[in-house]
C-alpha positions as CSV (number, residue, x, y, z in Angstrom):
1,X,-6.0,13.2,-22.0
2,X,-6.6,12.1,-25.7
3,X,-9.8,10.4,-26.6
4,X,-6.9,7.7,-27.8
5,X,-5.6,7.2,-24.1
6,X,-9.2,6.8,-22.8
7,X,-9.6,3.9,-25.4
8,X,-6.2,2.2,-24.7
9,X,-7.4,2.8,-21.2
10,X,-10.9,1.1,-20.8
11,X,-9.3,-1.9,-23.3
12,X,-6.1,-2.3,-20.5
13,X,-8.9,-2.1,-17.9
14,X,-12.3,-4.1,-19.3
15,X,-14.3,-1.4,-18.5
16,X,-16.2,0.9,-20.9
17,X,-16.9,4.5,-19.1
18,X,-20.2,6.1,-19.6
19,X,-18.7,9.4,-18.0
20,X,-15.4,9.5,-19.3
21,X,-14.7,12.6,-17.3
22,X,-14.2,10.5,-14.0
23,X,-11.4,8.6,-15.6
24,X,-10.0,11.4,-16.9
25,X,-10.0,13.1,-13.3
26,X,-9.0,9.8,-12.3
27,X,-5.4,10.0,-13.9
28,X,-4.8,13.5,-13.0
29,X,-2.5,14.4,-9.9
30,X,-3.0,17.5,-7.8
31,X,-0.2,18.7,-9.0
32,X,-1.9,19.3,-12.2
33,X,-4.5,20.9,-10.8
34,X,-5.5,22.3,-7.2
35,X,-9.4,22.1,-8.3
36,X,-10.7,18.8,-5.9
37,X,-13.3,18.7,-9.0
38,X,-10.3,18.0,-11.4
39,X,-8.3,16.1,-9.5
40,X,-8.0,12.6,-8.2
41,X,-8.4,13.2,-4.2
42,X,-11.5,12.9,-4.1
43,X,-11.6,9.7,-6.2
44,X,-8.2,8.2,-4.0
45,X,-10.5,8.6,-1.0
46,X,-13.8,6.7,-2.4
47,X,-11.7,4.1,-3.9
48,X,-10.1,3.8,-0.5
49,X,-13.1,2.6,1.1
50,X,-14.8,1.0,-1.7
51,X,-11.0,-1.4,-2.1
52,X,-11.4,-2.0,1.5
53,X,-14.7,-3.2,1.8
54,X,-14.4,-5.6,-1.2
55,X,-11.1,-7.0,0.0
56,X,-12.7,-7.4,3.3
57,X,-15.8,-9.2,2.6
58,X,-13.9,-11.6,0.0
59,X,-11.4,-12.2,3.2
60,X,-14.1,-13.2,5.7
61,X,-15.8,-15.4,3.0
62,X,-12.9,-17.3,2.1
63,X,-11.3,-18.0,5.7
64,X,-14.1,-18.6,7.8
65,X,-11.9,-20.2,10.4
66,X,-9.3,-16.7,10.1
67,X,-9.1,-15.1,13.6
68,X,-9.6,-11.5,13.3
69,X,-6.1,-10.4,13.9
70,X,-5.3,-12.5,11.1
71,X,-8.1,-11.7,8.5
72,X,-6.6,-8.0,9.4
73,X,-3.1,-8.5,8.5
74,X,-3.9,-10.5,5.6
75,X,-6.0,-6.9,4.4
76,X,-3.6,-5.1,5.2
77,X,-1.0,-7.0,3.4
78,X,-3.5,-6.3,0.4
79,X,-4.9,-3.2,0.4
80,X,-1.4,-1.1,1.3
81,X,0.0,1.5,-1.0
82,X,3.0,-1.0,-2.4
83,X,0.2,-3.6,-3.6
84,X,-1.5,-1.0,-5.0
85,X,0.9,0.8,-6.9
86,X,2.0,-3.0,-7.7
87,X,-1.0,-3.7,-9.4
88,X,-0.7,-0.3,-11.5
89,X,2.7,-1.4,-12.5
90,X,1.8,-4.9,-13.8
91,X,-1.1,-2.7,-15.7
92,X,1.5,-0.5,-17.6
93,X,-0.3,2.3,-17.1
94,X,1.2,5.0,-15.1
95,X,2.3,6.3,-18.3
96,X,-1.2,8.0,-18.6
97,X,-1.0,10.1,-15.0
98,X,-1.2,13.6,-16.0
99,X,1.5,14.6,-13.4
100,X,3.8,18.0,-12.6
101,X,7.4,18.0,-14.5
102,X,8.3,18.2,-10.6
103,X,6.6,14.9,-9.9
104,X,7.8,13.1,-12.6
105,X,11.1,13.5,-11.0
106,X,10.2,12.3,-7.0
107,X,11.1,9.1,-7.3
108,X,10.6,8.7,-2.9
109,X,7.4,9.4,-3.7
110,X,6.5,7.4,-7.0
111,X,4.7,4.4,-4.7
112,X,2.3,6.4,-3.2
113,X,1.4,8.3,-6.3
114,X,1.1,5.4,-8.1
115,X,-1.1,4.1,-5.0
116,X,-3.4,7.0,-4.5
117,X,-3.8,6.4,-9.1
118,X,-5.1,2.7,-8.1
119,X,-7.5,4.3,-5.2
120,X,-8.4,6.6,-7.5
121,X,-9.5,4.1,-10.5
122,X,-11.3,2.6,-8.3
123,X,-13.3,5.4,-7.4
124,X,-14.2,5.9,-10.9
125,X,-15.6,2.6,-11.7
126,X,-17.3,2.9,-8.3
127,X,-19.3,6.4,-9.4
128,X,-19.6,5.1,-13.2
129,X,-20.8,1.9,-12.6
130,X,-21.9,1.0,-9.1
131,X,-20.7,-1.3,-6.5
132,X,-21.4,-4.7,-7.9
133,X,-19.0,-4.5,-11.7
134,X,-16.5,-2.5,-9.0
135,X,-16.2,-5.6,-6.8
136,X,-15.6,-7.8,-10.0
137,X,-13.0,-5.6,-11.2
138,X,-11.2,-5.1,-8.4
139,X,-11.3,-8.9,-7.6
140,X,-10.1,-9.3,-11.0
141,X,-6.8,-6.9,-11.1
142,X,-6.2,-8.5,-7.8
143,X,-7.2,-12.2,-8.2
144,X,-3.4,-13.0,-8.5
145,X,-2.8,-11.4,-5.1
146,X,-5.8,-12.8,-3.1
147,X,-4.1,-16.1,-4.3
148,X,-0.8,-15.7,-2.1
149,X,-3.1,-14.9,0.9
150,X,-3.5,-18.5,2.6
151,X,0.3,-17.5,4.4
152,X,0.7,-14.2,5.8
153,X,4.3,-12.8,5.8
154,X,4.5,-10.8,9.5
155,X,6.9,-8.5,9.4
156,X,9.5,-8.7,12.0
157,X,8.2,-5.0,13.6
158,X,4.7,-6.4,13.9
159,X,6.2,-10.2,15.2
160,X,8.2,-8.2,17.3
161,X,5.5,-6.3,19.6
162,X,3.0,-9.2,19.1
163,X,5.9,-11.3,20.8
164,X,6.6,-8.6,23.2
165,X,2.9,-7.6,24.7
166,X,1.9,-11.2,24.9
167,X,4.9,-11.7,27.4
168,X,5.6,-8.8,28.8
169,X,2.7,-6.6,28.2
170,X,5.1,-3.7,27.1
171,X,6.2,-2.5,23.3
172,X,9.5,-3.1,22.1
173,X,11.6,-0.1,22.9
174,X,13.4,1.6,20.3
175,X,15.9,4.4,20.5
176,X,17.1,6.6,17.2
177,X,21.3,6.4,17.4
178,X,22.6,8.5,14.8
179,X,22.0,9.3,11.0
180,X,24.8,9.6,8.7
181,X,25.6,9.6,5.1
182,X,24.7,12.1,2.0
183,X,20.9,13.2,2.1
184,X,20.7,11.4,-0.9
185,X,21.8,8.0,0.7
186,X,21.3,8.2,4.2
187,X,22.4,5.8,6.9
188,X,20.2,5.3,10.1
189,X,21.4,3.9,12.9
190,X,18.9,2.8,15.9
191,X,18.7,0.1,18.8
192,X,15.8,-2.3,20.0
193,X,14.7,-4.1,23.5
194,X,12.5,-5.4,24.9
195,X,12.0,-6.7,28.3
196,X,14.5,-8.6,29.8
197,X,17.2,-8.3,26.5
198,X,20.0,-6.3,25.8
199,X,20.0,-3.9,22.9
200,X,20.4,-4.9,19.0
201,X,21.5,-2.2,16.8
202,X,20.7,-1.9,13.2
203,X,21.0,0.2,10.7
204,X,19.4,1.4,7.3
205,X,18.3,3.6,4.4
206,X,15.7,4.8,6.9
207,X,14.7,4.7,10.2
208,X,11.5,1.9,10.0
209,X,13.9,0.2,7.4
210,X,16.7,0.0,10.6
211,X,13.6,-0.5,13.2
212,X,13.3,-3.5,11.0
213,X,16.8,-5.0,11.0
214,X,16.9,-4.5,14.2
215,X,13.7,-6.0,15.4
216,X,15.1,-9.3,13.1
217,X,18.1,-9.2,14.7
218,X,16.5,-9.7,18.4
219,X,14.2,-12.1,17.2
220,X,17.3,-14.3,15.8
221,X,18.7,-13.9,18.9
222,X,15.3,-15.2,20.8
223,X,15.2,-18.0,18.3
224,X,11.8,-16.8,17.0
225,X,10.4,-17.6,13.2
């Protein structure tokens, strides 16, 4: 990495590196290098924790009245690999990951690399400048995102076999039907119960995306929102 991409970097970011190594190491994959001294492992898992406990404490200070269950989907909502790799995206800066001609190519796997980059950032500001200018930045880059947080979208899965073990005391059952199509565009069929229903098939581009459909289409059917 340039000294010129370090530069554009801590101007994109607000944040002016005393060791300019950890960003650097911060933006490189481990497919750039195997060294865990080099690469951005290390970093990913710091960042990890340091995202978590910052997202955490802001949760439990803003929604006193939150039950736990909910203050937990709400982090989880925030601190998955999409959001993260959502907030690199709106940073326009994944254009700086020193990554593998190989890499550059998976685009299945673009999210999480693009997540693990966010972890690892984090991570960096965490070991250059402490905990308290890492909890302002991160609330910062995500103050758009802790906005939308006073509804919490469940997804039908989660609805599903929240639904399902308050009643019944049993998880939904589901049950992997077939898989067709190229490898490139694959078609997954699968089924879902739960007590005292009949089965709903589904399919899609994978299985959890037909577990989904599927667990939508029996809550439809059970009239649930």
């Amino acid at each position: 990495m340039r000294a010129n991409d370090i530069n554009q970097l801590e101007k994109i970011l607000g944040i002016k590196f005393s060791n300019k190594i950890l960003l650097k190491q911060a933006f490189t994959h481990k497919s750039r290098s195997i060294n865990i001294s080099l690469n951005n492992e290390r970093l990913e898992f710091l960042g990890d924790r340091v995202l978590g406990l910052v997202i955490a404490s802001y949760l439990n200070d803003t929604y006193p009245k939150d039950t736990e269950g909910n203050l937990d989907k709400k982090l989880a909502s925030l601190v998955n690999k999409e959001t993260c790799s959502k907030v690199i995206s709106e940073l326009k800066i994944d254009q700086f990951l020193n990554l593998s001609k190989a890499q550059k190519q998976n685009n299945a796997g673009k999210r999480k690399i693009l997540g693990d980059l966010c972890e690892s950032i984090i991570g960096a500001v965490f070991m250059d400048k402490g905990f308290d200018q890492t909890k302002k930045f991160i609330l910062k880059i995500w103050s758009e995102k802790l906005k939308k947080t006073e509804s919490v979208i469940i997804d039908p899965k989660t609805k599903l076999q929240e639904y399902s073990l308050k009643l019944f005391k049993k998880l939904p059952e589901y049950k992997y039907i077939s898989n067709s199509g190229p490898s490139h565009r694959p078609n997954f069929k699968v089924s879902v119960s739960i007590e005292k229903t009949k089965n709903f098939i589904a399919s899609g581009s994978s299985k959890k995306n037909a577990e989904t459909s599927a667990a939508k289409k029996l809550l439809d059917h059970l009239k649930i929102k």
